[in-house]
C-alpha positions as CSV (number, residue, x, y, z in Angstrom):
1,X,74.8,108.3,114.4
2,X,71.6,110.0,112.4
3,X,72.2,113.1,115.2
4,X,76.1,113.6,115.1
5,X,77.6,116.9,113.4
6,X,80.6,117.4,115.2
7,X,83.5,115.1,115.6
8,X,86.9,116.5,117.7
9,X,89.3,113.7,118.6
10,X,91.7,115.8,120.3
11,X,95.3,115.0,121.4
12,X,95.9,111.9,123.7
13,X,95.4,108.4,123.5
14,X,93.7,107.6,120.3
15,X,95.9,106.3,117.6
16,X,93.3,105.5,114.9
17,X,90.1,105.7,113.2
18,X,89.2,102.5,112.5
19,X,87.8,100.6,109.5
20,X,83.9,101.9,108.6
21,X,83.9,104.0,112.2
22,X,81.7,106.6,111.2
23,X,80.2,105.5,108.1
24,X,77.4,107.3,106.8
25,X,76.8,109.6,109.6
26,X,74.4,112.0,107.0
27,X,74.2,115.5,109.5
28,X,78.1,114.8,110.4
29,X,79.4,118.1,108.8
30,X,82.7,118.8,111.4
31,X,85.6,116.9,111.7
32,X,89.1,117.3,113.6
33,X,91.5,114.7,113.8
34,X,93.8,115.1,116.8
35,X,98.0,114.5,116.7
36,X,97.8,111.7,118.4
37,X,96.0,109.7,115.6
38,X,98.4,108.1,113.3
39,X,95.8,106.2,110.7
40,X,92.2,106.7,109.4
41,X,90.8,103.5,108.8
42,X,89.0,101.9,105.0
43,X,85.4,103.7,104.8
44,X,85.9,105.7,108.0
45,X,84.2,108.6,106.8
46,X,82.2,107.0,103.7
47,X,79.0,108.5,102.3
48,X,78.9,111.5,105.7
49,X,77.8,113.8,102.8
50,X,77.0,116.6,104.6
51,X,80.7,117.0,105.8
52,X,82.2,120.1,105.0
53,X,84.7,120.9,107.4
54,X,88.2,118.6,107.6
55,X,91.1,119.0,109.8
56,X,93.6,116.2,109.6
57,X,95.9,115.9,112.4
58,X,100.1,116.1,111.6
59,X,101.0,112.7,112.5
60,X,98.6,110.7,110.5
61,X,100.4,108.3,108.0
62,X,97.8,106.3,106.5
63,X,94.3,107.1,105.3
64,X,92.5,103.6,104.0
65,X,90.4,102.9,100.9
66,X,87.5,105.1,100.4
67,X,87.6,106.6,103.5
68,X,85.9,110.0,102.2
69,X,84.1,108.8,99.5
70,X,80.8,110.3,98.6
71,X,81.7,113.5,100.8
72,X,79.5,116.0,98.6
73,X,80.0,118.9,100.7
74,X,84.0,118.7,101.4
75,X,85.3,121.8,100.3
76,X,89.0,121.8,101.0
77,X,91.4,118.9,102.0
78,X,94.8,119.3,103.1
79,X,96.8,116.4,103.6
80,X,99.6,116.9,105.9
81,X,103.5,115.9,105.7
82,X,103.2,113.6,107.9
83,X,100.9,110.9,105.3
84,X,102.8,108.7,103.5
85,X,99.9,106.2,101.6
86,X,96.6,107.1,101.0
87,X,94.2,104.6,99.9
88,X,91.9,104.1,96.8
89,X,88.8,106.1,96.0
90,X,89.8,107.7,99.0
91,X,88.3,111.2,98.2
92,X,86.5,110.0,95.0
93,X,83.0,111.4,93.8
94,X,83.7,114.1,96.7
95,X,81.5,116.9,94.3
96,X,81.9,120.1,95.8
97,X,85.6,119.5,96.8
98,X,87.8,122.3,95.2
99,X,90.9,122.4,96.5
100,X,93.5,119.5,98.1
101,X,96.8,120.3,98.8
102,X,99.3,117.1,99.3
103,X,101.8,117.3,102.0
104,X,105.6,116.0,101.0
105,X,105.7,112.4,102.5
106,X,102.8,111.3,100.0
107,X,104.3,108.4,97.5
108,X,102.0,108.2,95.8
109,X,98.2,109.2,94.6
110,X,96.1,105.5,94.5
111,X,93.7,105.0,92.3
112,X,90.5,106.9,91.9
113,X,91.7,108.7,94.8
114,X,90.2,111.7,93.3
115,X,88.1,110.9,90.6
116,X,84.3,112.7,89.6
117,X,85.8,115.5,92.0
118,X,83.6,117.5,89.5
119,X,84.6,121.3,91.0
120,X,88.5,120.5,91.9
121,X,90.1,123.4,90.3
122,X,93.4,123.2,92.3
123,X,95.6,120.1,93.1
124,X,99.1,120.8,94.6
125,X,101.3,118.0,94.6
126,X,104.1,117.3,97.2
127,X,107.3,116.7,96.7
128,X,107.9,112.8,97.0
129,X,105.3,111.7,94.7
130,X,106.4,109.0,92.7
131,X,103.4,108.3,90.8
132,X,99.9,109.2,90.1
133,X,97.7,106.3,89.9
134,X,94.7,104.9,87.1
135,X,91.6,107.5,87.0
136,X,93.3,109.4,89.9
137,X,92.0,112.7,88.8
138,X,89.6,111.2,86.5
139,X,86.4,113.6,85.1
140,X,87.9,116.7,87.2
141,X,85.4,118.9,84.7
142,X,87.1,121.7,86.3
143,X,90.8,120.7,86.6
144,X,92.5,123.4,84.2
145,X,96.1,123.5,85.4
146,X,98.8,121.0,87.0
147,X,102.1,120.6,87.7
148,X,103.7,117.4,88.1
149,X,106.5,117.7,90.6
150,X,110.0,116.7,89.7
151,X,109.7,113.5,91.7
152,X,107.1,111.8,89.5
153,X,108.2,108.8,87.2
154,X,104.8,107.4,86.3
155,X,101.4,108.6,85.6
156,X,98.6,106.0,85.3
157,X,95.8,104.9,83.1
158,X,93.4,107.5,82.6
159,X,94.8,109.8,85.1
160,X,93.2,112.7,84.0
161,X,90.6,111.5,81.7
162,X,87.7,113.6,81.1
163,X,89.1,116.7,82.5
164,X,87.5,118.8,80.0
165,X,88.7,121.9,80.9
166,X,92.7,121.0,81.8
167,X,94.6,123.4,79.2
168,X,97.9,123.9,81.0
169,X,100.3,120.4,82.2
170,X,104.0,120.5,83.4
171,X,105.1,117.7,83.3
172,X,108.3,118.0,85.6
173,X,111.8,116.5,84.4
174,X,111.5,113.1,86.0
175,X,108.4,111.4,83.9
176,X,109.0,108.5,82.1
177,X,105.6,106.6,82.0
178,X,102.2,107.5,80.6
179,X,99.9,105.5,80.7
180,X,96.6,104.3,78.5
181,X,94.0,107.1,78.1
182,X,96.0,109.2,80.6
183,X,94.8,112.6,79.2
184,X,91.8,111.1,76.9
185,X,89.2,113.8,76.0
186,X,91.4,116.8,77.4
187,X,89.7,119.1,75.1
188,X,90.9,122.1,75.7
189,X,94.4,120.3,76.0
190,X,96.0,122.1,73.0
191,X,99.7,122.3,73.9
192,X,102.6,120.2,75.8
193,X,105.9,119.9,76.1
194,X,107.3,116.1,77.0
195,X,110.6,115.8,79.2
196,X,113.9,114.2,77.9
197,X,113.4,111.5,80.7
198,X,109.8,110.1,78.9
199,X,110.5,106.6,77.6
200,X,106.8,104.7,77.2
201,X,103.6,106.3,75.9
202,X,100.9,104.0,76.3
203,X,97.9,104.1,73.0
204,X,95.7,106.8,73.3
205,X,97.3,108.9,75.9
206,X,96.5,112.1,74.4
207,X,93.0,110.8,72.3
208,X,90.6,113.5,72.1
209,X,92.6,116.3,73.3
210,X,93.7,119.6,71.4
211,X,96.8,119.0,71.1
212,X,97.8,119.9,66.8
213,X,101.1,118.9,67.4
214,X,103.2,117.2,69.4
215,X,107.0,116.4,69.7
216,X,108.1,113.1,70.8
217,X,111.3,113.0,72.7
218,X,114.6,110.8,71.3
219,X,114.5,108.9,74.9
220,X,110.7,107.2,74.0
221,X,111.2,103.4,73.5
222,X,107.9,102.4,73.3
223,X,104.8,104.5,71.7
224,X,101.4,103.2,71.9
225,X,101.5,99.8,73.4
């Protein structure tokens, strides 16, 4: 596919993009996902790093493992209500992405699903996330603000490890699991405020940050295991 740069699967028939489909289609650089398709399949997109432009269609549900991996030149991603799993890695090393907005069926955020997105600067979360998942924003140098909606319970391992420049976390009124490592090396991490609801903090959630003090809530059971 070394001569493909445009890719519109419009309305109709189609119903998926199926496992490694386009995979590593190099001058690929448009995509548009029609409403017909309800699933984009594991590696679908992989390594098409000159992609840039991404229009998922409203009645996709699943997007598979890695699917836009190694997208270097995604810019945006918005991932409509209509998803309710996306896989692992699935936008993971994508460099130049800087924004994602995720729609309000989304359970959870897998993992690595948006690790070494080195230029994400904005990440707005939907409204049914449950958790967010091991190294799921992982080395987000330029991560400086989120908010954790309501809905959350659990955020994983390393979540947001290496995201040097986060400074500003809500963490919602829900939350009762942090995981290892989950804001490890937050540098310029310096203040937070934990909900009532928090009842495990894993070891070294907050390692590395700069954080002077913190107060633990009376509903933690378990600190540093």
């Amino acid at each position: 596919c070394e001569n493909l740069v445009s890719i519109t699967i419009p309305d109709g028939v189609v119903t998926g993009v199926g496992d490694y489909a386009f995979q590593g289609c190099k001058n690929l650089s448009t995509v548009s996902i029609g409403n017909s398709v309800e699933y984009i399949g594991d590696y679908a997109f992989y390594n098409c790093y000159s992609l840039s432009t991404l229009t998922i269609g409203d009645n996709v549900k699943n997007i598979g493992n890695n699917a836009f991996e190694y997208c270097y030149n995604l810019q945006t991603v918005a991932i409509p209500n209509s998803v309710v799993k996306i896989g692992e890695s699935v936008f993971s090393s994508c460099s130049n992405l800087t924004s994602v907005i995720i729609g309000d069926s989304l359970i959870g955020i897998s993992n690595n699903a948006f690790e070494s997105c080195h230029k994400l600067t904005s990440a707005i979360l939907g409204s049914a996330l449950t958790y967010i998942g091991d190294y799921a924003f992982n080395c987000c140098d330029s991560l400086n603000e989120i908010v954790i909606t309501n809905s959350v319970t659990e955020i994983g391992k390393s979540a947001f490890g290496g995201c040097d420049n986060l400074s500003s976390v809500d963490f919602g009124d829900s939350l009762m699991y942090i995981g290892k490592d989950a804001f490890y090396g937050c540098k310029n991490l310096k203040h937070v405020i934990l909900p009532k609801s928090l009842k495990v903090i894993h070891e070294m959630a907050f390692f590395d940050t700069g954080i002077e003090k913190i107060e633990i809530p009376d509903s933690v059971e378990k600190l540093g295991v």
